[in-house]
N, CA, C and O atoms as CSV, one atom per row, in Angstrom:
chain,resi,resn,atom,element,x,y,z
A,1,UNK,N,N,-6.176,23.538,-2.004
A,1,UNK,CA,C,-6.642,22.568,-2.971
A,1,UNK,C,C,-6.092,21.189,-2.593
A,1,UNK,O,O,-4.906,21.181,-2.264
A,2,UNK,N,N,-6.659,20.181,-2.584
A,2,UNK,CA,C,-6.539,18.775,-2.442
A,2,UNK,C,C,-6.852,18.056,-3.657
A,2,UNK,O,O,-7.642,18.614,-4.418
A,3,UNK,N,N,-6.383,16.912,-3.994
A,3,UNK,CA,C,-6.689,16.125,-4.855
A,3,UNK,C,C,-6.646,14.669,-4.126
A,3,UNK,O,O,-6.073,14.240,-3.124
A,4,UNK,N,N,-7.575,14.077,-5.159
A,4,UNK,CA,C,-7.856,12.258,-4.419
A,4,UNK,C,C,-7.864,11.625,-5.402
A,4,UNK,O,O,-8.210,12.217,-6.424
A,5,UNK,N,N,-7.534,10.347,-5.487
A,5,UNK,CA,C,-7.647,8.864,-6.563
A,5,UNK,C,C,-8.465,8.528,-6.198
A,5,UNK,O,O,-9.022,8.939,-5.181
A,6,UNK,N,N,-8.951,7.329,-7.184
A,6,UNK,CA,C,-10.424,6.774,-6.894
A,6,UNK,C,C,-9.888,5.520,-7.924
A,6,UNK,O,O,-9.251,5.694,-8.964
A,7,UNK,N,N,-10.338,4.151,-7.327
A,7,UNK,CA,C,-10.229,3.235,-8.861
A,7,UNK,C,C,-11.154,2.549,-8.745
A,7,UNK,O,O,-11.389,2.390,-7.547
A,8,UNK,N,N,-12.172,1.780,-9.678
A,8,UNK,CA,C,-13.157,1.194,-9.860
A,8,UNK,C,C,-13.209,0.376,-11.128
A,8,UNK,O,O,-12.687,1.011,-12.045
A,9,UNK,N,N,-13.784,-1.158,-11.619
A,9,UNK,CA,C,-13.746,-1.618,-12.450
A,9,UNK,C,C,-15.095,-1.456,-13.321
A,9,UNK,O,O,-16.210,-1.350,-12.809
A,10,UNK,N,N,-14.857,-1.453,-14.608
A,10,UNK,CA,C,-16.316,-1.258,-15.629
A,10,UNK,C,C,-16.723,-3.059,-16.028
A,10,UNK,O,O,-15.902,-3.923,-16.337
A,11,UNK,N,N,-18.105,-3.210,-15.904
A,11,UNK,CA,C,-18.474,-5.102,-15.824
A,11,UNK,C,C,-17.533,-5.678,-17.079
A,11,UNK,O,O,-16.951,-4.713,-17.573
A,12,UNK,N,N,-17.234,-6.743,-17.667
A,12,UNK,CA,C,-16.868,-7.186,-18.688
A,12,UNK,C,C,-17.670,-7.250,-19.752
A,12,UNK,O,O,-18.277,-8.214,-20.219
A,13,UNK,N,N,-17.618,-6.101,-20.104
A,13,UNK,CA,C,-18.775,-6.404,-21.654
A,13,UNK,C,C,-18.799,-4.978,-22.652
A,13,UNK,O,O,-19.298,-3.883,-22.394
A,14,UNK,N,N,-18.053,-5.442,-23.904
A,14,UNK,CA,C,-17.491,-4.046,-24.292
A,14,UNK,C,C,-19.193,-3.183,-25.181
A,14,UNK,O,O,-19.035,-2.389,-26.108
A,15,UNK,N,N,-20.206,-3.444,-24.816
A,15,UNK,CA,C,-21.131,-2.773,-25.094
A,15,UNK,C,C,-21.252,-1.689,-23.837
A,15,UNK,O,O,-21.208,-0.460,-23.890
A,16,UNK,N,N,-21.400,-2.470,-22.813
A,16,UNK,CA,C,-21.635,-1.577,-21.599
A,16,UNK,C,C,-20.323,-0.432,-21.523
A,16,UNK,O,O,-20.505,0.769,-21.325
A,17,UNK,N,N,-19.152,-0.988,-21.697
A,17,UNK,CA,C,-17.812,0.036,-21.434
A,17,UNK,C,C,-18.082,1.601,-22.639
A,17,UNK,O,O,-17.927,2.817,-22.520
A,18,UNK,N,N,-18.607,0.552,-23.873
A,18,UNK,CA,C,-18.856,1.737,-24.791
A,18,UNK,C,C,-20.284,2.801,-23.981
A,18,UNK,O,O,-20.170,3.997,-23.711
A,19,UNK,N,N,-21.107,2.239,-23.821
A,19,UNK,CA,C,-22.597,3.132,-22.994
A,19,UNK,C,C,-21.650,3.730,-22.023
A,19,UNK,O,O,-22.123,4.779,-21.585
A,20,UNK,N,N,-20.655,3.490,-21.598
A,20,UNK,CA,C,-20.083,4.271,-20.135
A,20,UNK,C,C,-19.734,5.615,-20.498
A,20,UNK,O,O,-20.063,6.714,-20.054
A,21,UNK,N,N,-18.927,5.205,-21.492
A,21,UNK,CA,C,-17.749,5.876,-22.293
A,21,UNK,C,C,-18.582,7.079,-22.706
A,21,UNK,O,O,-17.919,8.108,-22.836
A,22,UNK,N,N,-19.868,7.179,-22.939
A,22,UNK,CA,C,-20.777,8.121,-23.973
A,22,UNK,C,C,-21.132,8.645,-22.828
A,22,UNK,O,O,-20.843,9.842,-22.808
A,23,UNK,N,N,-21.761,8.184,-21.610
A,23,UNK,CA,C,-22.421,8.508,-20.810
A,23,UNK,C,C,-21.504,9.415,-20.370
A,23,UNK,O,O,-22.016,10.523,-20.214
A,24,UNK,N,N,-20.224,9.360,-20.083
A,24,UNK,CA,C,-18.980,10.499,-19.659
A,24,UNK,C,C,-18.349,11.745,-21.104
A,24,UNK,O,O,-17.273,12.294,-20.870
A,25,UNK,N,N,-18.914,12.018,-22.189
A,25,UNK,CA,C,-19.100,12.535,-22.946
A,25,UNK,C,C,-20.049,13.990,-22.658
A,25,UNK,O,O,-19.916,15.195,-22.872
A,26,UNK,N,N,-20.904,13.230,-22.145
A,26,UNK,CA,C,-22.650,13.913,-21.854
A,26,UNK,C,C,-22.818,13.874,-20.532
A,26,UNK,O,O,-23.772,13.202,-20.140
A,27,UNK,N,N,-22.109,14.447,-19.680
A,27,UNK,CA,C,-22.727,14.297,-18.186
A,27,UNK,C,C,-23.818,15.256,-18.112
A,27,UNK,O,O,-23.868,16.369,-18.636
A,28,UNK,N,N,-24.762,14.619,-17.322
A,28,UNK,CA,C,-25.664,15.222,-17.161
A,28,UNK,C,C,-25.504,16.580,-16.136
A,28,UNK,O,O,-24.920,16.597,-15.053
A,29,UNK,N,N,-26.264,17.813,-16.873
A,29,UNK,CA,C,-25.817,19.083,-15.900
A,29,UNK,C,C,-25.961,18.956,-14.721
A,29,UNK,O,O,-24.996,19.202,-13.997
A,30,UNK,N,N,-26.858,18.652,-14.310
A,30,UNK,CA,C,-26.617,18.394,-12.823
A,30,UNK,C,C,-26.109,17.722,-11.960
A,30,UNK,O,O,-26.219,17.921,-10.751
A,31,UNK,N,N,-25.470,16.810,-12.518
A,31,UNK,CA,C,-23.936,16.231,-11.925
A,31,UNK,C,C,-23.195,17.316,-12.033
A,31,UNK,O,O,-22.587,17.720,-11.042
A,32,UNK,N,N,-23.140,17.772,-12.873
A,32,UNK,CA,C,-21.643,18.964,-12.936
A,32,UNK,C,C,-21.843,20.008,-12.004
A,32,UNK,O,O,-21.021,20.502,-11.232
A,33,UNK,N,N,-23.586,20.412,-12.248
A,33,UNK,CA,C,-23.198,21.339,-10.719
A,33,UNK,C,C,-23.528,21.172,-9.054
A,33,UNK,O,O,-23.323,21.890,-8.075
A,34,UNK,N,N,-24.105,19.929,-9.250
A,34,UNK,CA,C,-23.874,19.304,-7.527
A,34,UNK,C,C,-22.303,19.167,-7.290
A,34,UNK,O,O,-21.802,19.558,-6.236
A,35,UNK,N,N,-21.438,18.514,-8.458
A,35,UNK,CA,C,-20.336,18.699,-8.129
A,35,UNK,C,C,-19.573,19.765,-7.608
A,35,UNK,O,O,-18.997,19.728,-6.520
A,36,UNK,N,N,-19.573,20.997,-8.628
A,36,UNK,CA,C,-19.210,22.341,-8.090
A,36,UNK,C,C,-19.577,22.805,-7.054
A,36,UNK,O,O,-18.859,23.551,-6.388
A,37,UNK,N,N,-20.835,22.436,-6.691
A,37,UNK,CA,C,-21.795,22.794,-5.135
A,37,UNK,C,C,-20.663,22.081,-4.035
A,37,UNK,O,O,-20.234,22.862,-3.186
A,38,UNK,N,N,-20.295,21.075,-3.998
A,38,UNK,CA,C,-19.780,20.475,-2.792
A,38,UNK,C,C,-18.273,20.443,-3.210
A,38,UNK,O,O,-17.582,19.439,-3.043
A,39,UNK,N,N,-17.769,21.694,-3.805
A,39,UNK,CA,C,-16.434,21.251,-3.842
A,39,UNK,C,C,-15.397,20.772,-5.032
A,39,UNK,O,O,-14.198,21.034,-4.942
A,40,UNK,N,N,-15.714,20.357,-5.680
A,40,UNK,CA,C,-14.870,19.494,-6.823
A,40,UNK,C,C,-14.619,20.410,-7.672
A,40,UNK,O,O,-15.519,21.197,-7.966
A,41,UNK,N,N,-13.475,20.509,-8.200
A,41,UNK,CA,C,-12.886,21.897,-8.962
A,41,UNK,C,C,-12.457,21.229,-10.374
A,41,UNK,O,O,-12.306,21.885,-11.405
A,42,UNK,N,N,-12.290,19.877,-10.274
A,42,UNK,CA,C,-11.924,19.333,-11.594
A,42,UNK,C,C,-11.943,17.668,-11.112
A,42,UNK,O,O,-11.553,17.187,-10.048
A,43,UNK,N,N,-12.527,17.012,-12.265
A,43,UNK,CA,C,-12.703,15.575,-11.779
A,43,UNK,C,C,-12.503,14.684,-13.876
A,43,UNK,O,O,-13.011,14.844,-14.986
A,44,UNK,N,N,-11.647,13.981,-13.340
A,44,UNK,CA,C,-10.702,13.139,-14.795
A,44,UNK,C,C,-10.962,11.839,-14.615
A,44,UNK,O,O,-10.937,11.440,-13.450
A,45,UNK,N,N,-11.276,10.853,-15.713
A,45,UNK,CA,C,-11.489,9.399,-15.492
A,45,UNK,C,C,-10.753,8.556,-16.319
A,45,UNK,O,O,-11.150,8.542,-17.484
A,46,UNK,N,N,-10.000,7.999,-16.115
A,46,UNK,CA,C,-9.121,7.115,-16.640
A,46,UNK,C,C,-9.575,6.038,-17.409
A,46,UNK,O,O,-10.723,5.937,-16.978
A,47,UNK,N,N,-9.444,5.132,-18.290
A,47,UNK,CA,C,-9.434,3.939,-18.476
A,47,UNK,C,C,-8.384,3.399,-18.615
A,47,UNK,O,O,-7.497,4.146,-19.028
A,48,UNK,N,N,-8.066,2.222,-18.409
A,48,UNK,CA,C,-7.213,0.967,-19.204
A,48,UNK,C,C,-8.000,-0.368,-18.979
A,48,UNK,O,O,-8.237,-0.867,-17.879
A,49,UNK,N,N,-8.376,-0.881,-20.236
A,49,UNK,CA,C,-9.001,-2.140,-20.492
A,49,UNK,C,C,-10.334,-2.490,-19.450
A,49,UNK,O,O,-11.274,-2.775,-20.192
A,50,UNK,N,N,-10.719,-2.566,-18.160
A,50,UNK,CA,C,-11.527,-2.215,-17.527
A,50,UNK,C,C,-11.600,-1.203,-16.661
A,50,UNK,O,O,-12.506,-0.467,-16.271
A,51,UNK,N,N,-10.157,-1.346,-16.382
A,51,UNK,CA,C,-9.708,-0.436,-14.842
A,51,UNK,C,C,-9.895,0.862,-14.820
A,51,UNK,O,O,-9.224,1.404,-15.698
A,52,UNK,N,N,-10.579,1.666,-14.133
A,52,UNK,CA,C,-11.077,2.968,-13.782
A,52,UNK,C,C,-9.939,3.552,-13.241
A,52,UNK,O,O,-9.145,2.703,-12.835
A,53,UNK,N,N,-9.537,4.838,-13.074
A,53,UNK,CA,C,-8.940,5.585,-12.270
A,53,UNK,C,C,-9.634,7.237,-12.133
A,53,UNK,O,O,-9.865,7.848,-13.176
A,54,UNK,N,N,-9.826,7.646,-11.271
A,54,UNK,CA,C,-10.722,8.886,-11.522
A,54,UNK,C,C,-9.919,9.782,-10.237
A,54,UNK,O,O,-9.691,9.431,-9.079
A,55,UNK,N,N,-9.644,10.894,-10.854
A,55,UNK,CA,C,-8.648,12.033,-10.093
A,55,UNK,C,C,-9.520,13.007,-10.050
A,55,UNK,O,O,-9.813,13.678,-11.039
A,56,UNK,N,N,-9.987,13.161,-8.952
A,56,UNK,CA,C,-10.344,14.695,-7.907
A,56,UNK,C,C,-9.877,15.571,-7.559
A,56,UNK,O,O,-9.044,15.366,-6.676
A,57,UNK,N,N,-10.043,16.761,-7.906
A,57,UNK,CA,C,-9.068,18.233,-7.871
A,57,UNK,C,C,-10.359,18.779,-6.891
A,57,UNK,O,O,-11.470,19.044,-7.349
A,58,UNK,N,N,-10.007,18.886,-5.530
A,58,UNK,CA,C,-10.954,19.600,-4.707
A,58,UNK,C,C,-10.827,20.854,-3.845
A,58,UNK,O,O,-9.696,21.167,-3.472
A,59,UNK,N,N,-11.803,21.552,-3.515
A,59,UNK,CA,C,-11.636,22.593,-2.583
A,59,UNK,C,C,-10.775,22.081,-0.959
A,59,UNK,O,O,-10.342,20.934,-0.850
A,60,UNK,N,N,-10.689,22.710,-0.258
A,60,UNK,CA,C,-9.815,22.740,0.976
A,60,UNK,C,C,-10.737,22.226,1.776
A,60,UNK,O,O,-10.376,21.595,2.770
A,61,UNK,N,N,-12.146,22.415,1.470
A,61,UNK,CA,C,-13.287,22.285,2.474
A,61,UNK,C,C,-14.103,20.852,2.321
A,61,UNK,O,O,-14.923,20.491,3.165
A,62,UNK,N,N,-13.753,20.020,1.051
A,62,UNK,CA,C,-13.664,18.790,0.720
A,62,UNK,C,C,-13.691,17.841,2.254
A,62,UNK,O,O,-12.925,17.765,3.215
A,63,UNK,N,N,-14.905,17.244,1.916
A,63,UNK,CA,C,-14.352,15.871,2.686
A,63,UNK,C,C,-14.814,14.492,2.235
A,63,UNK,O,O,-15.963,14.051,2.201
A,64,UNK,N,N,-13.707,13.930,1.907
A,64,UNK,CA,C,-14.391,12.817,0.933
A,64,UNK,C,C,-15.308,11.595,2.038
A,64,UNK,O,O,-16.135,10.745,1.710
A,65,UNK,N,N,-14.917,11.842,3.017
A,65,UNK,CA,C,-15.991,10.660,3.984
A,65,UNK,C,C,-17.536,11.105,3.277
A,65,UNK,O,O,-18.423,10.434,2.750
A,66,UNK,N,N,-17.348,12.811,3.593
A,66,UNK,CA,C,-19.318,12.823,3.314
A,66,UNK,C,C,-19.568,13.146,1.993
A,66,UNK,O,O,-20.762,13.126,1.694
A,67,UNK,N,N,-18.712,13.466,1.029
A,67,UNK,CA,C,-18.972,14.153,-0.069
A,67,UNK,C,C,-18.959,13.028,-1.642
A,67,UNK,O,O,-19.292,13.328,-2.788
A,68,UNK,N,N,-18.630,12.192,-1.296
A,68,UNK,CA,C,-18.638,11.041,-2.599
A,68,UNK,C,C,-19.871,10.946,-3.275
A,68,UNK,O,O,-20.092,11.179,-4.464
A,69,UNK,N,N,-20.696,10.556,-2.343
A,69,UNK,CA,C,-22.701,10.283,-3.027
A,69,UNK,C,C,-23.330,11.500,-2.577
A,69,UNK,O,O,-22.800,12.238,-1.747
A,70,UNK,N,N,-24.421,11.717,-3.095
A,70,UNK,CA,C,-25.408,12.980,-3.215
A,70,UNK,C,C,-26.001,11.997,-1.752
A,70,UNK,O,O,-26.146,10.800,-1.502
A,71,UNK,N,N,-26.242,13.458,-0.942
A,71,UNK,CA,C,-26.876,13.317,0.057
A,71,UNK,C,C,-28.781,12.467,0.064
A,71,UNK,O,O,-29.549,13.219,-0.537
A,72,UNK,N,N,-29.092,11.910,0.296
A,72,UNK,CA,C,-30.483,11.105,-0.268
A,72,UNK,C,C,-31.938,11.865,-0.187
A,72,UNK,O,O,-32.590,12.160,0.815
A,73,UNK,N,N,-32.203,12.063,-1.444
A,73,UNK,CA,C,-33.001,13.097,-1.319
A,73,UNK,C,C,-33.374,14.960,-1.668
A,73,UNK,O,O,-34.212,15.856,-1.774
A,74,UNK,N,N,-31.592,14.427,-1.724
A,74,UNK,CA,C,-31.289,16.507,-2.333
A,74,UNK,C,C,-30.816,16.448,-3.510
A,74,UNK,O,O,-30.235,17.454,-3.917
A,75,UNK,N,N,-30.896,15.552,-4.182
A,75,UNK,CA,C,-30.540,15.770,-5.585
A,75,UNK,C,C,-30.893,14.292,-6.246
A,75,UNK,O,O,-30.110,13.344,-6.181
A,76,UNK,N,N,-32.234,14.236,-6.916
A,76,UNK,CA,C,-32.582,13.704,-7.390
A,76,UNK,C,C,-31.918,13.019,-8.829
A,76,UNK,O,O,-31.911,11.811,-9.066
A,77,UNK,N,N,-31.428,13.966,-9.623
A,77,UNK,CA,C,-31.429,13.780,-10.895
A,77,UNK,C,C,-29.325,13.357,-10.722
A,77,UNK,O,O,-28.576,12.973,-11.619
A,78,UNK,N,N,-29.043,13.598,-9.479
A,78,UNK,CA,C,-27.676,13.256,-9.140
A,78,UNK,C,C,-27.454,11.596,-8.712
A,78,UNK,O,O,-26.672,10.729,-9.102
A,79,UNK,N,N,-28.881,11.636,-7.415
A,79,UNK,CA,C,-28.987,10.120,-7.005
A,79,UNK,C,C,-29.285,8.785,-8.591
A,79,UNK,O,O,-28.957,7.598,-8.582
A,80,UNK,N,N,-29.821,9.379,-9.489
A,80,UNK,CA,C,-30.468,8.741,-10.412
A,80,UNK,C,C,-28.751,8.342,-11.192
A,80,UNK,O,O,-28.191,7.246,-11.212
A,81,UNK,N,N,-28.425,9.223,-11.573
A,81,UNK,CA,C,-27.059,9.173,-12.412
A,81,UNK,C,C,-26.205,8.089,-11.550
A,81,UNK,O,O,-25.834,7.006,-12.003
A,82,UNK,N,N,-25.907,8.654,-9.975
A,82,UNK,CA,C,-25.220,7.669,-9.634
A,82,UNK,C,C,-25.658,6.346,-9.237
A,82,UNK,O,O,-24.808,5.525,-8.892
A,83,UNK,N,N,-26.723,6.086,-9.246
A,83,UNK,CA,C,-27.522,4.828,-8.951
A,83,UNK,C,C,-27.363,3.866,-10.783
A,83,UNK,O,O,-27.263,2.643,-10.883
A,84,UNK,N,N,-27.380,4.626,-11.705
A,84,UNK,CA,C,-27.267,4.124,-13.030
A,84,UNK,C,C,-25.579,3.380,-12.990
A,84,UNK,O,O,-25.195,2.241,-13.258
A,85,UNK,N,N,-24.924,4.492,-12.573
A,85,UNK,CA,C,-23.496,3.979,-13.021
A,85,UNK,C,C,-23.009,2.625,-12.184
A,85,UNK,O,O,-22.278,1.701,-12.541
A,86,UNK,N,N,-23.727,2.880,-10.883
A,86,UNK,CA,C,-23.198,1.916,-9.995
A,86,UNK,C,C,-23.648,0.636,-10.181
A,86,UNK,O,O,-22.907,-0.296,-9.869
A,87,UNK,N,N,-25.120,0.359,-10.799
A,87,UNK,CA,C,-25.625,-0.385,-11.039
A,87,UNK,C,C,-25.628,-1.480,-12.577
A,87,UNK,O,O,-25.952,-2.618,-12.915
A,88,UNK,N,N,-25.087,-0.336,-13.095
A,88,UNK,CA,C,-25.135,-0.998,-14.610
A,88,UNK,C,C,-23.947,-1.070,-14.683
A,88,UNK,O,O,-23.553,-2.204,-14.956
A,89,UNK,N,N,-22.850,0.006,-14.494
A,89,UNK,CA,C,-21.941,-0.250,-15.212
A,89,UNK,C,C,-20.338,-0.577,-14.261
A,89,UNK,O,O,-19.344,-1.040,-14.819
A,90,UNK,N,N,-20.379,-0.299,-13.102
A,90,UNK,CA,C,-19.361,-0.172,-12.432
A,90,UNK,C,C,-19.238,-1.444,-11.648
A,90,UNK,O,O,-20.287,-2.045,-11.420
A,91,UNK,N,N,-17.903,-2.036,-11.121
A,91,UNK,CA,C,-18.075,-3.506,-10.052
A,91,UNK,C,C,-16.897,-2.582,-9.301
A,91,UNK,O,O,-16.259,-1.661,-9.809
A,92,UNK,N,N,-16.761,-3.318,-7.383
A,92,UNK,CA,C,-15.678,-2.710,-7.161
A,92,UNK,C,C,-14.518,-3.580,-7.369
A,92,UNK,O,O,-14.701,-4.733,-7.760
A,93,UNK,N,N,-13.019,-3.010,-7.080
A,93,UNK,CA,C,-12.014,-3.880,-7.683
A,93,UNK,C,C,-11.615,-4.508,-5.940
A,93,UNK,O,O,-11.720,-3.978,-4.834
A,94,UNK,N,N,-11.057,-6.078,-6.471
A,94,UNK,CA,C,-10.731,-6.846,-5.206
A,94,UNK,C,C,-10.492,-5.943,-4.098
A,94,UNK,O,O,-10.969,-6.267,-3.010
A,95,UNK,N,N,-10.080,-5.268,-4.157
A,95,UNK,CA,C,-9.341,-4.213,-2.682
A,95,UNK,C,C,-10.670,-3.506,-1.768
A,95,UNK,O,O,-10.798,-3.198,-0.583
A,96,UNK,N,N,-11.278,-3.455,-2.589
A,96,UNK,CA,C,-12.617,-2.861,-2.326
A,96,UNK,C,C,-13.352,-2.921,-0.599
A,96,UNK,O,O,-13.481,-4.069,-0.173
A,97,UNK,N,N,-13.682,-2.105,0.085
A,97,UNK,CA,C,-14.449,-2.561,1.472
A,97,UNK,C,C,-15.600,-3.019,0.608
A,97,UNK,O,O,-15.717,-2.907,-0.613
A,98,UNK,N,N,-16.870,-3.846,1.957
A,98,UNK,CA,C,-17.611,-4.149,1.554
A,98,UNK,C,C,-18.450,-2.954,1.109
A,98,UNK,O,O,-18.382,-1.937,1.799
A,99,UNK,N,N,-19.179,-2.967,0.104
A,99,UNK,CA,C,-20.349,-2.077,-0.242
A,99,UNK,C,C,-20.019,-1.055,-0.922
A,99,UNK,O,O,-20.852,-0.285,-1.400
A,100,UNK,N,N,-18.594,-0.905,-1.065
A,100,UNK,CA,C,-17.814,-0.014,-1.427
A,100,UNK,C,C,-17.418,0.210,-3.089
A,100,UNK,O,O,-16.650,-0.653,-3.512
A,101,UNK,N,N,-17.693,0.889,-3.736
A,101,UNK,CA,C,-17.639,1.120,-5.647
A,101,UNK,C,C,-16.602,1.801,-5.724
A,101,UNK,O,O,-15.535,1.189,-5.692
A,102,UNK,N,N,-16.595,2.867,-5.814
A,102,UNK,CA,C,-15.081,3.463,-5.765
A,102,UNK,C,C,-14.125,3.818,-4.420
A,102,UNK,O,O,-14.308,4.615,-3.500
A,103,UNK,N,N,-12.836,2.715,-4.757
A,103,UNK,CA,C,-11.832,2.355,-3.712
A,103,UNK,C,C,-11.354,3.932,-3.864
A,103,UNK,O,O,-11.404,4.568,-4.917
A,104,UNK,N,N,-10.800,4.509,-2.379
A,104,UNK,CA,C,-9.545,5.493,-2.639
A,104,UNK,C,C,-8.156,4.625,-2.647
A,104,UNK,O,O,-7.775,3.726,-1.896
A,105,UNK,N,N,-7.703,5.083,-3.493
A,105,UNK,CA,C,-6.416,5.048,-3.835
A,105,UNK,C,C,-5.336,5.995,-2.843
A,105,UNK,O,O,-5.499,7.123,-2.380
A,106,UNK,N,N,-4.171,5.036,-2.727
A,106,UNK,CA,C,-2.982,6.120,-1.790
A,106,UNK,C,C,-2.126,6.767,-2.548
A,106,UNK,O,O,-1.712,6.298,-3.608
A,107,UNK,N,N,-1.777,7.901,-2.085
A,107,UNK,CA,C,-1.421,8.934,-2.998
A,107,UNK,C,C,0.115,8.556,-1.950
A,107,UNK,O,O,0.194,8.692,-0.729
A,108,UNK,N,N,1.532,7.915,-3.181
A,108,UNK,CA,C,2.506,7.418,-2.462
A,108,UNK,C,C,3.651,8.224,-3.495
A,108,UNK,O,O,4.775,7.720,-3.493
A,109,UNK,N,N,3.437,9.444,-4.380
A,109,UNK,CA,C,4.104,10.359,-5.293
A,109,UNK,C,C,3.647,11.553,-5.229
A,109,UNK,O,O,2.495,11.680,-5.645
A,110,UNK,N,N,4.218,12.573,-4.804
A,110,UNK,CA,C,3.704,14.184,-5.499
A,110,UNK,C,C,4.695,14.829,-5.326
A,110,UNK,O,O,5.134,15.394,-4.324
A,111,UNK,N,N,5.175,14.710,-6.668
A,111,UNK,CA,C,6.426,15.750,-6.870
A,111,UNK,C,C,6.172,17.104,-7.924
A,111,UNK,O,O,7.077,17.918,-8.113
């Protein structure tokens, strides 16, 4: 089992943070099981004031280079979800590569 950080900012606008907030209430099933399909054994999202933090509990066989976005085309109703979040509601934070929405985070504690 592996685990990964992830941090990402939500836009400034506490209507949209609230639509986020609901939208992670109600994930849509098929996020949950493309997730399980490629791995992810447990996935947690943080807030503070904008700041995202989202912790990945993954299989051994995990690889986050290819496994972050739904492959294009094989999961429609996955590409749609993540095309919503990225678009409406998520910015990346300064640290960010270009093009890049959710930064990994360095894992510099595990005790």
């Amino acid at each position: 089992m592996k685990q990964f950080g992830y941090t990402a900012l939500l836009r400034d606008d506490p209507k949209l943070i609230a639509e986020y907030r609901e939208h992670h209430r109600h994930v849509w099933p098929e996020v949950l099981e493309f997730n399980a399909r490629r791995g992810v054994l447990g996935c947690k999202i943080f807030l503070l004031g904008r700041r995202l933090f989202m912790y990945l509990t993954v299989n051994d066989d995990f690889d986050p280079s290819n496994n972050l976005g739904p492959p294009p085309g094989q999961a429609p109703q996955v590409e749609k979800w993540d095309r919503l979040m990225r678009e409406k509601y998520l910015e990346p934070v300064p640290e960010s590569a270009s093009g890049e929405t959710w930064t990994s985070m360095e894992l510099i504690c595990d005790s």
